[in-house]
C-alpha positions in Angstrom: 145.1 143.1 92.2 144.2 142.9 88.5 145.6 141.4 85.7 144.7 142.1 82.0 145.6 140.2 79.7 145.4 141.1 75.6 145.8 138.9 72.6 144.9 138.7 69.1 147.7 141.2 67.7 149.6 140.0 64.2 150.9 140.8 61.2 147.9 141.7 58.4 147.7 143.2 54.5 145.7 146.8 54.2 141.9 145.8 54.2 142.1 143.0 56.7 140.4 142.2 60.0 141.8 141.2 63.6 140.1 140.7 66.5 141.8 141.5 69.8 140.7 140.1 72.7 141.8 141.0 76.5 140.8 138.7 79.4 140.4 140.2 82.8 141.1 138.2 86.0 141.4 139.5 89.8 139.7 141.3 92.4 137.3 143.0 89.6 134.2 144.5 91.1 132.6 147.9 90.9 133.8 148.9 86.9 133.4 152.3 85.5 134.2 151.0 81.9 136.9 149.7 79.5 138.3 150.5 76.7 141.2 149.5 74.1 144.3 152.2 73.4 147.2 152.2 70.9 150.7 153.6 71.0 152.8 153.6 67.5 155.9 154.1 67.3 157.4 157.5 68.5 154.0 158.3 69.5 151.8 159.2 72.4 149.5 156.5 73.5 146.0 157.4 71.8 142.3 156.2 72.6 141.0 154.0 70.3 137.4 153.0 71.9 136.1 152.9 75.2 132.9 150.9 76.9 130.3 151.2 79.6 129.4 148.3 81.8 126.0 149.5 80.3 127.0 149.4 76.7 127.5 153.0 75.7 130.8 153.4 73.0 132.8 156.2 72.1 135.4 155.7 69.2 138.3 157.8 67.8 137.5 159.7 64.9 139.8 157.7 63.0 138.3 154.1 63.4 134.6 155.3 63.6 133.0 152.5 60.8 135.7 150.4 60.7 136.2 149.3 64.5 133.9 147.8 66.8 134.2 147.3 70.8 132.5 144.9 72.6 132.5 143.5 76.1 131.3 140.2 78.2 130.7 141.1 81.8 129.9 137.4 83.1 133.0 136.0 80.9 135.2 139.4 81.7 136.2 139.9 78.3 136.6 142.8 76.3 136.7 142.6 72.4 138.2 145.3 69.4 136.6 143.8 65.8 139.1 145.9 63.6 137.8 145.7 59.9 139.6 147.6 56.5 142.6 147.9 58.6 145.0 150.7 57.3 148.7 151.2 58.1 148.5 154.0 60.4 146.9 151.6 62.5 149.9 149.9 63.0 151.0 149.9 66.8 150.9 148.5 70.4 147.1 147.8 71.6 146.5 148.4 75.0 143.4 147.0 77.2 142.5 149.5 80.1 140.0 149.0 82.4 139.0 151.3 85.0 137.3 150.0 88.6 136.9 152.0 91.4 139.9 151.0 93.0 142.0 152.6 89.9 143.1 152.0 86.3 144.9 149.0 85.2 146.5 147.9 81.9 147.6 144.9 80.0 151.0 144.7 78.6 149.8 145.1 75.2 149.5 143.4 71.6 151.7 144.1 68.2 149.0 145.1 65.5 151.2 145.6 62.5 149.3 146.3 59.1 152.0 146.0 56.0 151.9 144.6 52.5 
């Protein structure tokens, strides 16, 4: 089994930074890649950024320039540097990572941008 867990989610004023964070543990071996997703609030759960073991990123149109994924294979870690935050990006932040024996999530992390 594996368990993800995310954290670095809070409250923040239009032009800040977070950093989410999201700590793998578990039987983790082969991995495909990992990536971070968010779900507002009436709203289907979006891609946000996704990572190859090798390093390779692909980012939502909407954060391109502003967010930044990262990973730590040895330290199984996985990183979102979220910079000149807006309020539509305001929702639930989900870790996914996906091994060869299937997908898994974390349980997610408020990100709530507001003045």
């Amino acid at each position: 089994q594996v368990q993800l867990v995310e954290s670095g989610g809070g409250l923040v004023q239009p032009g800040g930074s977070l950093r989410l964070s999201c700590a793998a543990s578990g039987s983790i071996f082969s991995i495909y890649g990992m990536g971070w997703y968010r779900q507002a609030p009436g709203k289907q759960r979006e891609l946000v950024a996704t990572i190859t073991t090798g390093g390779s990123t692909n980012y939502a149109d909407s954060v391109k320039g502003r967010f930044t994924i990262s990973r730590d294979n040895a330290k199984r870690m996985v990183y979102l540097q979220m910079n000149n935050l807006k309020p539509e990006d305001t929702g639930v932040y989900y870790c996914n990572w996906r091994l060869t024996i299937g997908t898994f999530w974390g349980q997610g992390t408020q990100v709530t941008v507001s003045s």
